[in-house]
C-alpha positions, 0 to 999 in steps of 0.5 A, a space after each residue: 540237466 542234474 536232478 538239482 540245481 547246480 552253481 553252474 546254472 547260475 554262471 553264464 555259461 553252458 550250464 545257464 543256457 541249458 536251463 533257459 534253453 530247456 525249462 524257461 524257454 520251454 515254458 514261457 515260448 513266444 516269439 520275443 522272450 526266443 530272441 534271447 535279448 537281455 531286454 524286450 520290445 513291447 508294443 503297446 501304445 497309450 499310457 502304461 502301468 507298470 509294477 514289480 515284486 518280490 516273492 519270498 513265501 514260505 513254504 514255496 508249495 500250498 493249498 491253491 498254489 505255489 510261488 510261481 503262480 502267486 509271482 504271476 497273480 500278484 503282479 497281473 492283480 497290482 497292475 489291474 488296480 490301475 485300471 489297467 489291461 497286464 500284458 508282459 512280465 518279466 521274472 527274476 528268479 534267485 535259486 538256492 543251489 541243491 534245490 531240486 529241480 522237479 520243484 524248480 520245473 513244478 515251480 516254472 510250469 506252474 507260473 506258465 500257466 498262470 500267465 497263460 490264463 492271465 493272457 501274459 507274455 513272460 517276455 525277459 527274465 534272469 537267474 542266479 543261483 546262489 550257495 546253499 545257505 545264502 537263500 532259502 530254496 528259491 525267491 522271485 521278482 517280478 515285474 508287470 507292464 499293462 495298457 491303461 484302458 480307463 482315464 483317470 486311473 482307479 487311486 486310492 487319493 480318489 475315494 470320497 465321501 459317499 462312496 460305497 466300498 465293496 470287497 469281492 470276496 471272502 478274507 484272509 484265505 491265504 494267510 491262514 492257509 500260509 501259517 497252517 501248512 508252515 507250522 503243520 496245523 490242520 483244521 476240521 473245515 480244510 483251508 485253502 489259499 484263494 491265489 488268482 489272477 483278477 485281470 479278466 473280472 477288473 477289465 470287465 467292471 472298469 469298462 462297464 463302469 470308468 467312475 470307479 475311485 478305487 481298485 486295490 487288492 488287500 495283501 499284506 496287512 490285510 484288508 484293515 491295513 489297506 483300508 487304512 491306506 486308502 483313508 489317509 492317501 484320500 484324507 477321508 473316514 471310511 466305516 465299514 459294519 462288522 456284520 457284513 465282513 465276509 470271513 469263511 467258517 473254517 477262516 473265523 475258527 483258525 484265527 479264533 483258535 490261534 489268536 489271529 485278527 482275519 481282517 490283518 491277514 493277507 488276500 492274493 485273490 480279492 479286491 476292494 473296490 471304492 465307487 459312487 454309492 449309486 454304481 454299487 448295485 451295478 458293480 455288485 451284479 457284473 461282479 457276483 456273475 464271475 466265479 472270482 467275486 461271486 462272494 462279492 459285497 457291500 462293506 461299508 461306506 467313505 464319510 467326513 468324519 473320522 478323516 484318516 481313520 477307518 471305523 468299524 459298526 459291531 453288530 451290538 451298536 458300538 464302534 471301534 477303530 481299525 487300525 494298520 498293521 503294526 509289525 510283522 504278523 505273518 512274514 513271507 507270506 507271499 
């Protein structure tokens, strides 16, 4: 293959079968995505969840990763908040032509490996090159199909009052990870993006503990924003105490230095997770015993009062509201 990537790899045609042949192929092996169907068979009986996304983060290479591996972590994370088992993937790849093609191979293996981790089939997929110009180096959708293994489902309409919400981990590591390295700002406390698959650790929790409400994972708009989320589809208050955020050191001086709220940043390696009060401690333990939730915390409380709003306790006594995002504080950031 050429050392970048050509038209030709998105006509059909020799070219393309080159490249799944010898890079996607390659890396995603197994039996189903080798048959070379435009579609896939899967076997999975029961209910299913099912979820699809678009990767556009800019720059395509960080601190903790990159957008292969984020595709994969972002879809196997959005079809575990239902309680669900990921299981394939499909990916759609859109490549600006003149990308060169050890990023493209760097890109590929990486996502290998993250599904691989995950326990993920990448079973059907496409490419498209377009002209130099016509995107920026190289965006990919994503499509997650898991096996549903608690009933009912994790949603965020299943929150109420008494519940107690808790976080697994620290906030906006991504985020701030994304715009220091887009603008070349660097920080005396180095900061990395905490991109994974929570698959494994939400299976865990969701066996041992079916009564969970709700299972969702702060992305864009951050912890605030989803919070907000959750209060309006559930018609609840939600209070959470300001000092029992977690926000790491180096995270709290780049946000206080470039003005920026952590709670709105986006989290590709965390989630909140909403349950009776009395199952908190359970969850807490099955949560800090694996490395992705040994951050693991109580935040706050689901209330009666404030319906749709989310309160935030000051460590001075006082109160104020967290509102959703408004506009785009940081785009392309996954």
């Amino acid at each position: 293959m050429s050392d970048r990537v050509l038209l030709d790899y998105g006509s059909g045609g020799r070219a393309s079968q080159r490249l799944v042949s010898e890079l996607f192929i390659k890396s995603f092996d197994n039996e189903e995505l080798s048959r070379l169907n435009d579609a896939a068979v899967l076997d999975i009986s029961g209910p299913v969840a099912m979820s699809t996304d678009s990767y556009t983060v800019d720059p395509i290479f960080f601190p903790g990763g990159d957008i292969g591996s984020l595709a994969v972590h972002g879809t196997v994370n959005d079809v575990s908040m239902l309680g669900a088992t990921p299981r394939y993937m499909t990916c759609g790849f859109i490549i600006e032509e003149g990308l060169p093609m050890a990023d493209l191979e760097r890109i590929v293996q990486s996502m290998a490996r993250a599904a691989r981790e995950a326990g993920v089939l990448v079973v059907a997929g496409d490419t498209k090159v377009v002209p130099k110009g016509a995107a920026d180096k190289i965006f990919i959708n994503t499509t997650g199909i898991g096996e549903v293994i608690v009933t009912p489902t994790p949603s965020a309409d299943r929150a109420g009052p008494g519940d107690a919400v808790l976080v697994s981990g620290t906030m906006g590591d991504h985020g701030l990870t994304i715009l220091s390295r887009r603008q070349g700002i660097s920080f005396e406390a180095p900061v990395e993006s905490d991109s994974a698959a929570l698959n494994h650790l939400i299976g865990k929790l969701v066996r041992a503990i079916p009564q969970i409400h709700v299972l969702r994972d702060p992305t864009r708009g951050g912890l605030a924003t989803t919070l907000n989320e959750i209060a309006v589809s559930s018609g609840t208050g939600i209070v959470v105490r300001e000092a029992d955020l977690p926000i790491r050191d180096a995270v709290r001086a780049g946000c206080s230095f470039l003005g920026l709220d952590p709670l709105y940043l986006a989290n590709e390696g965390k989630f909140l997770c909403i349950l009776p009060q009395d199952l908190a401690p359970q969850a807490l333990e099955i949560m800090r015993a694996d490395p992705l939730g040994r951050d693991a915390c109580r935040i706050g409380e689901v209330v009666d009062e404030h319906a749709r709003k989310v309160v935030m306790q000051t460590p001075l006594g006082g109160k104020r509201l967290l509102g959703m995002l408004e506009g785009e504080q940081l785009p392309r950031i996954c």
